[in-house]
C-alpha positions as CSV (number, residue, x, y, z in Angstrom):
1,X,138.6,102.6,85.1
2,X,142.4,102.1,84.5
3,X,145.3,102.1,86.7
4,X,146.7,104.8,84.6
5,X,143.7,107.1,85.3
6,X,145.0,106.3,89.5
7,X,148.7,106.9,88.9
8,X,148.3,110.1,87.1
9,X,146.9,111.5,90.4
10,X,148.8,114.4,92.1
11,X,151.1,112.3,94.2
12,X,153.6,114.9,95.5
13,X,151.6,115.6,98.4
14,X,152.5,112.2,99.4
15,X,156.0,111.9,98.1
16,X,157.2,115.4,99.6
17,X,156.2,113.6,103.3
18,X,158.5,110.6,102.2
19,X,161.8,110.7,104.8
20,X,163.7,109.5,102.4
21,X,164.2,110.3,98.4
22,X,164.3,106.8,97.3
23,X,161.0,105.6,99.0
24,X,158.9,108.4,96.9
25,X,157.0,105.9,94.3
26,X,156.2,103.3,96.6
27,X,153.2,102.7,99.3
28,X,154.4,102.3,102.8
29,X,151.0,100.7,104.5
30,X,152.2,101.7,107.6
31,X,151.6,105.2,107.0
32,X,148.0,106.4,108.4
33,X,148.4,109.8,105.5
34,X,149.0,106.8,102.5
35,X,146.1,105.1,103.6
36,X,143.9,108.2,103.6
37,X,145.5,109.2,100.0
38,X,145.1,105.8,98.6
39,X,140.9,105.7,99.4
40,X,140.5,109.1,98.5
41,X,141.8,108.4,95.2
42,X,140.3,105.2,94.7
43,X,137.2,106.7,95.9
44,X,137.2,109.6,93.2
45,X,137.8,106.6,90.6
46,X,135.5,104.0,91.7
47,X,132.6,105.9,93.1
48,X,130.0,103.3,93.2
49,X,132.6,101.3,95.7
50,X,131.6,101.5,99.2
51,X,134.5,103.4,101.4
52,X,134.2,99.4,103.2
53,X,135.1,98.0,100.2
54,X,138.2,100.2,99.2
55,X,139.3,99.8,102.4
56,X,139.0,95.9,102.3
57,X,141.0,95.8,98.5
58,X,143.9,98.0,100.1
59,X,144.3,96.3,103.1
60,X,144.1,92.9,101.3
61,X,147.0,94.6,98.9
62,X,149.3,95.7,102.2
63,X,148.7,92.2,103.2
64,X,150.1,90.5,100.2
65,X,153.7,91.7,100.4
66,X,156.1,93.0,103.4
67,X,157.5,96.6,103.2
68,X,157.3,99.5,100.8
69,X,155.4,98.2,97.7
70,X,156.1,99.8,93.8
71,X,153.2,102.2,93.4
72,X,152.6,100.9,90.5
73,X,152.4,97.3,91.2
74,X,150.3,98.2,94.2
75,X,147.4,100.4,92.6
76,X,147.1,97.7,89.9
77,X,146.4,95.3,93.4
78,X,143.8,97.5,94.5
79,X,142.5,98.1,91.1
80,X,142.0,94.0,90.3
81,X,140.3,93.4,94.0
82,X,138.0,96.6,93.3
């Protein structure tokens, strides 16, 4: 699995709920609808994960740094704890 493969999701359904323009790209862990996005996606990528264990490599991600997070930079987090 690559981190490619996760960031060529559809992410506009995220992205269009963004408040403002410049957060769109970045992963706001306080966001309940991110979260959701996040393990669906990494659920349709890593589908011999346990939901448990998505849920423990993104939360372990959100933990690492304060604020909004460069997608990019975040989904290769998840992707190296997974």
């Amino acid at each position: 699995m690559s981190v490619e493969k996760v960031l060529n999701e559809d992410w506009d359904q995220i992205d269009n709920k963004k408040k403002r323009w410049e957060d769109r790209g970045f992963v706001s862990c306080d966001e309940p609808y991110e979260m959701d996005y996040l393990l669906k996606v990494f659920k349709k990528h890593y589908p011999y994960k346990t939901e448990s264990a998505i849920r423990a490599a993104i939360q372990s991600c959100c933990g690492e740094q304060r604020g909004n997070k460069p997608r990019a930079k975040f989904v290769a987090c998840v992707h190296s704890k997974l």
